[in-house]
C-alpha positions, 0 to 999 in steps of 0.5 A: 525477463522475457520480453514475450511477457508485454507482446502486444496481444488484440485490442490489448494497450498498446502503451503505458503511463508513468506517474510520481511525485518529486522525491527526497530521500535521505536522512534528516530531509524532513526539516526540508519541508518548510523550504519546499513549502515556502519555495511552492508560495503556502503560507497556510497549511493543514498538517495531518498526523495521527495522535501517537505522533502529534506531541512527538519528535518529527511532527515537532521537526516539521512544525519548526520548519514551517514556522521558521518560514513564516507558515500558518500551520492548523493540525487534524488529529482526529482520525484513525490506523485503517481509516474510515469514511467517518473521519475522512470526512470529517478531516475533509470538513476541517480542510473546506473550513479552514482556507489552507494552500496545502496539506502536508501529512506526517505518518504511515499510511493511513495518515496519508490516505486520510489525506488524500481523501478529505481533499476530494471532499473538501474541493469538491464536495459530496460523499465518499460514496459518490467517487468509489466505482459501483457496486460500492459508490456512485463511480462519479470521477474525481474531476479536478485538482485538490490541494496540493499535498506534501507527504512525509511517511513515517513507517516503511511500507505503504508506500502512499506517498507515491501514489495516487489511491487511497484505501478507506473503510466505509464502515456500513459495509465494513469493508476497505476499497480503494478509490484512485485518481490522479489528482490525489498523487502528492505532488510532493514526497520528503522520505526520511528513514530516520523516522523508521528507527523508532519502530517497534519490530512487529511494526517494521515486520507488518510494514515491511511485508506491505513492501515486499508484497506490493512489489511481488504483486507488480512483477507478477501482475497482468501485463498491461497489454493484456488489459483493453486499449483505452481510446481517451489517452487522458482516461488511462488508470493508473493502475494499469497491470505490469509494465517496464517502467513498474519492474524496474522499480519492483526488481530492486524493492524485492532485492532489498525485501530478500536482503534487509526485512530480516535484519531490520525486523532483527535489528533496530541499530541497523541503520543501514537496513532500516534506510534500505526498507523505507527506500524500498518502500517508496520504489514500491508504492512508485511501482504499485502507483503505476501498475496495480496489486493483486490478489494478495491485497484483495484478499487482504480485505476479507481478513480485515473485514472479519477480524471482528469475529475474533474480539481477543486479535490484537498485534504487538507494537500498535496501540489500537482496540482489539480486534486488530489485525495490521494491514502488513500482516493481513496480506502476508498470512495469504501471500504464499498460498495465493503466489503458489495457486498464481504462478502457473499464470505467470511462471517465469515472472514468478521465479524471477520473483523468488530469485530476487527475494534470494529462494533456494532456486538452484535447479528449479524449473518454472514449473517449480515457481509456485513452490519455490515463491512460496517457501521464500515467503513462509522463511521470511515469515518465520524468521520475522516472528510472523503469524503461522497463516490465519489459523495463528490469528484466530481465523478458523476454516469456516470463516473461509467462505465469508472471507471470500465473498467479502473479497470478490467484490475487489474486482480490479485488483482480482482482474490485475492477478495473472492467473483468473480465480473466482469465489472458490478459487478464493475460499481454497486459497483461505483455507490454503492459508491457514498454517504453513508450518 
């Protein structure tokens, strides 16, 4: 890496802030919940979940652990893969009611964010809409603490226990946005990759491109001595562009996405890869915690917010209502058509991506990045059973244009990409996307 990347630059920051909750990370180390509980003085706690899981085997195993504690445990089921604003509300309402120490979740990514933001509400009150940054929500700030969380991720991807936004639908728009505050980071993350060897291998595929592509999106992002000085220290976002801390973590995520999505998608029995992917999963929410995604995620959305065109869309291994469209997946469809309109801001990074990711770099040039990047992505595509661009999910190219308009209103992740790009440079991208073999 050249270290010119992060040369200062006028009114640009001048420094970063490195955020993360305390980690565990091994196998079995979900029964340590009631321990760590115990030991932080809950003697109530609102246990988030969803209902594949609920009657299941690791929400069995976190149950006895608090209770071997002496624990008050109350479930919130009611909510939904790809929350909304409908029932992170209501989950906000069963936390105001019923007088908890904590939360601790059991879950991929949408029980986590479901989490995270029914403890705004519960705490302080309000609508969704009033903390989500206009033009969506009022831009009020979150302006305290929350109930202390202690999160337990069940898939290998999202990453969410490592960070501090959360993802909701507001279904009047029927988009997603993200709303970030430091006050909804876990406090705590029990990571056991155990859980992981149940998933079906669509779901460790969708997941695992989540990973890869947060981490790609880190190490290739703005440099956050390109985003401007914030004068209150105290004020500073989080997600704050590429930073040294951040690509520590991103280089070693995408080291196990080149060497691991493969063989865990292949494999359920390998354990050894399965373990990789969900601790690459954490680095990369711990990198994407602290500096941000790009445009991969913001176009993610214009996917999701029109798979309602396409009544027939649904994806093996996920128990939900047609349409559906996995949130892995939407990310990826688009990935390789935007890493090759992005590397030209950002070439080095983007070769030193593809490197990591093990591509067929020998004798390539930095001029060379997008292409090289590119074609990495679509070899894992295929060997992962992936869909062949959007034109495989049913997309076709005139749902491009309203895709793009949906997207441009992700602006800080839009602003977070190396290369600028605008409502047109989105549709092109689209339509980019639609098939790669």
């Amino acid at each position: 890496m050249g270290c010119q990347y992060f040369d200062p630059c006028e009114s640009g920051a001048d420094s970063f802030s490195v955020v993360v909750p305390r980690v565990t990370f091994g196998r079995g180390c979900l029964a340590e919940v009631g321990q760590r509980a115990a030991w932080r003085g809950y003697k109530r706690v609102a246990l988030f979940t969803d209902p594949g899981l609920r009657d299941g085997p690791y929400v069995a195993t976190v149950r006895a652990a608090l209770a071997a504690e002496g624990i008050d445990v109350a479930v919130f089921d009611a909510l939904r893969i790809e929350p909304d604003d409908t029932t992170t509300e209501d989950a906000g309402r069963f936390l105001a009611d019923g007088k908890f120490d904590a939360i601790v979740s059991v879950g991929g990514g949408s029980v986590i964010d479901t989490a995270k933001g029914a403890a705004i509400l519960a705490q302080h009150g309000g609508t969704l809409e009033d903390y989500f940054a206009p033009p969506i929500g009022r831009g009020k700030p979150v302006p305290g603490e929350v109930l202390p969380h202690i999160a337990c991720p069940t898939t290998a991807g999202t990453g969410s226990e490592c960070t501090s936004i959360t993802v909701i639908r507001f279904n009047k728009l029927d988009c997603k946005f993200v709303l970030s505050s430091p006050y909804i980071l876990p406090i705590e993350a029990l990571v056991d990759p155990a859980c992981v060897d149940s998933l079906p291998s669509n779901v460790v595929a969708s997941t695992g491109f989540d990973l890869l592509s947060h981490a790609l999106e880190c190490y290739t992002a703005r440099a956050y001595t390109r985003w401007d000085k914030v004068e209150n220290s105290v004020a500073r976002p989080l997600l704050q562009g590429a930073n040294p801390w951040s690509d520590l973590a991103a280089r070693e995520a995408l080291d196990i996405a080149g060497q691991y999505l493969a063989r865990g998608v292949a494999d359920a029995g390998d354990t050894e890869a399965r373990d990789k992917l969900a601790w690459g999963a954490t680095l990369a929410g711990m990198a994407f915690g602290n500096s941000g995604t790009h445009l991969p995620h913001a176009m993610s959305y214009g996917v999701t917010d029109y798979m309602r065109d396409i009544a027939s869309l649904r994806t093996d291994g996920y128990s939900v209502d047609a349409p559906f469209v996995p949130h892995g997946i939407s990310v990826i469809v688009n990935a390789p058509a935007i890493f090759r309109y992005c590397a030209a801001g950002a070439p080095e990074r983007h070769l030193e991506a593809a490197n990591h990711l093990l591509a067929d770099a020998k004798g390539a040039t930095p001029d060379d990045a997008g292409e090289v990047l590119s074609a990495r992505l679509v070899e894992l595509m295929r060997a992962t059973g992936m869909p062949n661009g959007l034109s495989a999910l049913g997309f076709q190219a005139d749902h491009c244009k309203p895709m793009a308009e949906s997207s441009v209103r992700q602006v800080r992740a839009i602003g977070n990409a190396p290369r600028e790009s605008n409502v047109v440079d989105m549709e092109n991208m689209y339509r980019d996307a639609l098939s790669y073999w």
